[in-house]
N, C-alpha and C positions, 0 to 999 in steps of 0.2 A: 504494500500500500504506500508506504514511502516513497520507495523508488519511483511507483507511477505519478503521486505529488510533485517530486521532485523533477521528471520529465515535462508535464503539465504546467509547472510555471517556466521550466524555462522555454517553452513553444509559447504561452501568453504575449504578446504584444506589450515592447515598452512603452511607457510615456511619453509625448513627445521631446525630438529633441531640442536640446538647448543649444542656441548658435555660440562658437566656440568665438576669440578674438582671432583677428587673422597675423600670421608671423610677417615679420617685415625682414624680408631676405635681400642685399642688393638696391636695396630703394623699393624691393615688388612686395607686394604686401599677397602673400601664399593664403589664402580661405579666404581673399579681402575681396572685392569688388575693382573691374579694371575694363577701362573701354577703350581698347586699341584704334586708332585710327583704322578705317578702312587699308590703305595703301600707303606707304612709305611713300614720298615723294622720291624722282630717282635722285643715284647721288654719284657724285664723279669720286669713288672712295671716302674713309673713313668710318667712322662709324660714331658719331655724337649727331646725336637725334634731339631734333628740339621738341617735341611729344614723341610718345609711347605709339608705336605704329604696327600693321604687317609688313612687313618684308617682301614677302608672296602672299597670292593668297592663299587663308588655309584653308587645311584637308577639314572637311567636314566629316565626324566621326558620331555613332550613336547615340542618340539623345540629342542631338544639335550641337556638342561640343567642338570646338574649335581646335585644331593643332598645327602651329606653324611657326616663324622664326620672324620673332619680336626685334621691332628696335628699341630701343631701351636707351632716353636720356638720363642724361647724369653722368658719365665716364668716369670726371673728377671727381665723384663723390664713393666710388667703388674701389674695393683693394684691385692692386697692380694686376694680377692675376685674372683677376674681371676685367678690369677699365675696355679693353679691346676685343671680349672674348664674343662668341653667337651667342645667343637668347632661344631659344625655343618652348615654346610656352604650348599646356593646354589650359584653354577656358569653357567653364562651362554654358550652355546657354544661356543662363542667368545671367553669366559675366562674371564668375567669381574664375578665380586663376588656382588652376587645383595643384599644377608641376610647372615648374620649371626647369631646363637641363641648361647650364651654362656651361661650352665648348669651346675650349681653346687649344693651339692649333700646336705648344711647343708640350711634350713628352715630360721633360724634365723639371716639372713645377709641381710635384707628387708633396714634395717635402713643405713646400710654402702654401699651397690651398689647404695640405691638410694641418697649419699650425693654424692659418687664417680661420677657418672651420672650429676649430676645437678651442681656439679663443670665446668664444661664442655659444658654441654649442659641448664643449667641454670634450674627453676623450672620446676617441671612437667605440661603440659596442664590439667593435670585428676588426682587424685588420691583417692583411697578405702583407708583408713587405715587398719593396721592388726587387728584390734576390731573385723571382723568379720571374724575372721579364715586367710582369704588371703588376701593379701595387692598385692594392682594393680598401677602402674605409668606408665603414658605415656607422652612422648615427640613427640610433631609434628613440623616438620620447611619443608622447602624448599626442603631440600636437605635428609633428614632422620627423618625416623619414628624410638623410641623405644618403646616397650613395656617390663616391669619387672615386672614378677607376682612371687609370692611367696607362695606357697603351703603347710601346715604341713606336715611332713611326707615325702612331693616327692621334696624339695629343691627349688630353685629359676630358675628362665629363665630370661635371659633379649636380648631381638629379636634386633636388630639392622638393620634396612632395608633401602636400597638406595632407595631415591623417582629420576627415571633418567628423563632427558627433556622429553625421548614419553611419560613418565605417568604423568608426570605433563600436558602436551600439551594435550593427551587425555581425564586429568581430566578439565582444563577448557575446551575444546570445549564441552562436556559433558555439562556442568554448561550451558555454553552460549546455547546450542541444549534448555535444560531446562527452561533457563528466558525465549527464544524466544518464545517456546510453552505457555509460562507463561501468555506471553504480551500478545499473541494471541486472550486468549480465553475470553469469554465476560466478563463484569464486573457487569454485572446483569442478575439475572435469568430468 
């Protein structure tokens, strides 16, 4: 009888949710509200945008969310490592900016985004060192996931993702669906 209580409320429907504050990554505010221009104006190089723009235009992906490569004013107000890097952003219909991947093009900055990062967001949960060709760190909290991998040859990514309350709330009713089924099942064969 337990175990079926205990299955039973974790299937129940939570309350709704509560909008989370959005992280300000970069000048982007990750869970925040962001309205890209339509089109970049063209530009003869560079990369210092006087507003927030597409690039291209984006991939239109499920739900009406948006994927494509952001110009991104501010240079001078981003560490060295950013000032010049790509922006690639998904938005979502609403207009909230769920990821960001910021790409830059030199291999050998493993060491400085990942001190830039954990100034910030403090140590990494994970890390590969670059001993084996690629160096991998990731950051897990609450509110945001990052990952920074770095590549010879094809430069560094560091992904920047908003974890919002539904995925948080989905991930534990998931866990709790999980233990429930867990409790359930016999404890001897």
């Amino acid at each position: 009888m337990l175990r079926l209580l205990a299955l039973a409320t974790a299937l129940l429907p939570a309350a709704a949710p509560v909008a989370a504050e959005p992280v300000t990554v970069l000048g982007l505010p990750l869970g925040g509200q962001i309205s890209p221009a339509k089109q970049c104006p063209q530009k003869r190089g560079g990369t210092d945008y006087r507003t927030m723009c597409w690039v291209h235009s984006p991939v239109r992906l499920s739900g009406g969310t948006k994927w494509g490569m952001l110009g991104v004013p501010g240079a001078d107000d981003r560490p060295k490592w950013a000032a010049y890097a790509m922006f690639d952003a998904r938005v979502t219909k609403a207009g909230i900016l769920e990821s960001v991947d910021v790409l830059t093009t030199l291999d050998n900055q493993y060491e400085e985004i990942r001190e830039s990062v954990a100034g910030r967001f403090g140590r990494p949960n994970r890390e590969s060192l670059p001993a084996s060709g690629s160096a991998l760190a990731t950051w897990e909290s609450s509110d945001i996931n990052i990952r920074l991998a770095c590549t010879p040859g094809s430069g560094c990514k560091a992904t920047f993702e908003y974890i919002s309350a539904e995925s948080r709330i989905a991930a534990k009713r998931a866990l709790d669906i999980q233990r429930a089924k867990d409790a359930a099942r016999p404890s001897t064969p």
